[in-house]
C-alpha positions as CSV (number, residue, x, y, z in Angstrom):
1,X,77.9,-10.3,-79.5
2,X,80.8,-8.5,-80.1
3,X,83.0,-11.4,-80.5
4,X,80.9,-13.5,-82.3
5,X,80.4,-10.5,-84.9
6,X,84.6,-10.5,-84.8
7,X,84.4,-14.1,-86.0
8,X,81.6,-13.7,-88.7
9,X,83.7,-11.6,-90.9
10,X,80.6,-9.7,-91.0
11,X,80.0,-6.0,-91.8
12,X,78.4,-4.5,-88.4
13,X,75.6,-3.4,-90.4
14,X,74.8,-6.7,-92.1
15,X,75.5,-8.5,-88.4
16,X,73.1,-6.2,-86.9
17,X,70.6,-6.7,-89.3
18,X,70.7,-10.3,-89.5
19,X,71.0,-10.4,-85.1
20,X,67.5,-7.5,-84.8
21,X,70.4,-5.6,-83.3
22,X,70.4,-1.6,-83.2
23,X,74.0,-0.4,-85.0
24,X,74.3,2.5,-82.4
25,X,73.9,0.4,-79.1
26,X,76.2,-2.5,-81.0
27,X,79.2,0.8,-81.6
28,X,78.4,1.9,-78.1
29,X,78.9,-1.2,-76.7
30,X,82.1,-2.4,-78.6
31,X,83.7,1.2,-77.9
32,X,82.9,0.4,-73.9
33,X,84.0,-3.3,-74.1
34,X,87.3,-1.9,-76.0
35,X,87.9,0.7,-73.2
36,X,87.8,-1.6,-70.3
37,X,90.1,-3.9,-71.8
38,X,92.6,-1.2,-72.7
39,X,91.9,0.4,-69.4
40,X,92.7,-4.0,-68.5
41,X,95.6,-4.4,-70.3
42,X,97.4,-1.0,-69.1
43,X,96.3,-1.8,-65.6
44,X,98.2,-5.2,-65.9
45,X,101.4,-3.6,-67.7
46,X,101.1,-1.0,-64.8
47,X,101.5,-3.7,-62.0
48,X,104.5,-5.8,-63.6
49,X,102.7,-8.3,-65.7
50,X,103.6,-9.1,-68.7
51,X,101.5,-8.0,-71.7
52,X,102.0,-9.7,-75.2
53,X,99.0,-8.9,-77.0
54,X,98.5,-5.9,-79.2
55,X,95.4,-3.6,-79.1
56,X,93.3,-4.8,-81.9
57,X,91.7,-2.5,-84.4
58,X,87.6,-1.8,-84.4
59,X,87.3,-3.6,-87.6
60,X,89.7,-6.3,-87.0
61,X,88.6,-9.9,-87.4
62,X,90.7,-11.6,-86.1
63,X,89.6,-14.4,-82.9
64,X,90.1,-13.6,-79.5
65,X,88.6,-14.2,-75.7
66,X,85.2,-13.1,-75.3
67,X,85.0,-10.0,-73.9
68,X,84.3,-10.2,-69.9
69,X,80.6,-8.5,-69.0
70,X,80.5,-5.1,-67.9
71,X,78.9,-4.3,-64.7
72,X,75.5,-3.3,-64.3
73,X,73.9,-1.5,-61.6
74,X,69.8,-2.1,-60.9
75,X,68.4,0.5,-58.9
76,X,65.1,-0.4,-56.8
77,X,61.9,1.2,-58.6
78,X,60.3,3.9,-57.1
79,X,57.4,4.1,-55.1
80,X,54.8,6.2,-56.5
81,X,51.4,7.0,-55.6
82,X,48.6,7.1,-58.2
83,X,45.3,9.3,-57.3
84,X,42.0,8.6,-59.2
85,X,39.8,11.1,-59.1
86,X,35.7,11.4,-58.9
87,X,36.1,12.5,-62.3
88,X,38.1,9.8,-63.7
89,X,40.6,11.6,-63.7
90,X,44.5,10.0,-63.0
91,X,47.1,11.6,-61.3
92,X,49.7,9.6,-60.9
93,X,52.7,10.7,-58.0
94,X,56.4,10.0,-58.2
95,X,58.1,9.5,-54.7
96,X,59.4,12.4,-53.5
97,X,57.1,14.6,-54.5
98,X,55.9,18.1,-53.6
99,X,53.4,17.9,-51.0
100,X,51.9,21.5,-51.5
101,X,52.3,21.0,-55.2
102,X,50.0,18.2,-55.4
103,X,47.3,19.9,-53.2
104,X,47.3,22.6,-55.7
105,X,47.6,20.2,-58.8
106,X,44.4,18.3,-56.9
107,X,42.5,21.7,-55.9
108,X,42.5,22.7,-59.8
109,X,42.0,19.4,-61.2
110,X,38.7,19.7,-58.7
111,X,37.4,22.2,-59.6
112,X,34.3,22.1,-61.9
113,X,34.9,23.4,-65.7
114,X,33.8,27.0,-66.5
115,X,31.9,25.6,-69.5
């Protein structure tokens, strides 16, 4: 998305508007693209290569390679146990939890009102 706003001589507001794109994840995202490929480009000059091309500006339109993806780790979902009491009532139990929390939490929920 980046590079295609780059190429649509677009203002980021009018590019995010016309893309149902939220400005602050679109600025977050191009400031973390531009990193890694500074972060890229010094790695490359650091190791001998040869480096030609100049940083570009935030707001510069000019064409260039789309950026690469950044990585993205998926962590597995949580087990969780969900408790349905007599009541109706729902409790419902992230892993990990608190064993003699939950008895207490279950001992109270119980318990008949005082009304």
């Amino acid at each position: 998305m980046v590079g295609q706003w780059r190429r649509s001589g677009q203002t980021v507001r009018d590019f995010c508007a016309a893309h149902a794109l939220s400005e602050p994840s679109f600025f977050g995202w191009r400031r973390t693209i531009g990193d890694r490929d500074r972060q890229a480009a010094a790695s490359q000059a650091a190791n001998g290569r040869r480096h030609h091309a100049r940083p570009l500006a935030p707001d510069d339109n000019r064409d260039r390679a789309a950026p690469a993806f950044v990585p993205v780790h998926v962590l597995p979902a949580a087990t969780a146990l969900e408790v349905v009491l007599g009541s109706g009532r729902v409790v419902r139990v992230p892993a990990g939890f608190d064993a003699a929390t939950l008895r207490q939490l279950l001992a109270i929920l119980d318990e008949e009102p005082s009304c």
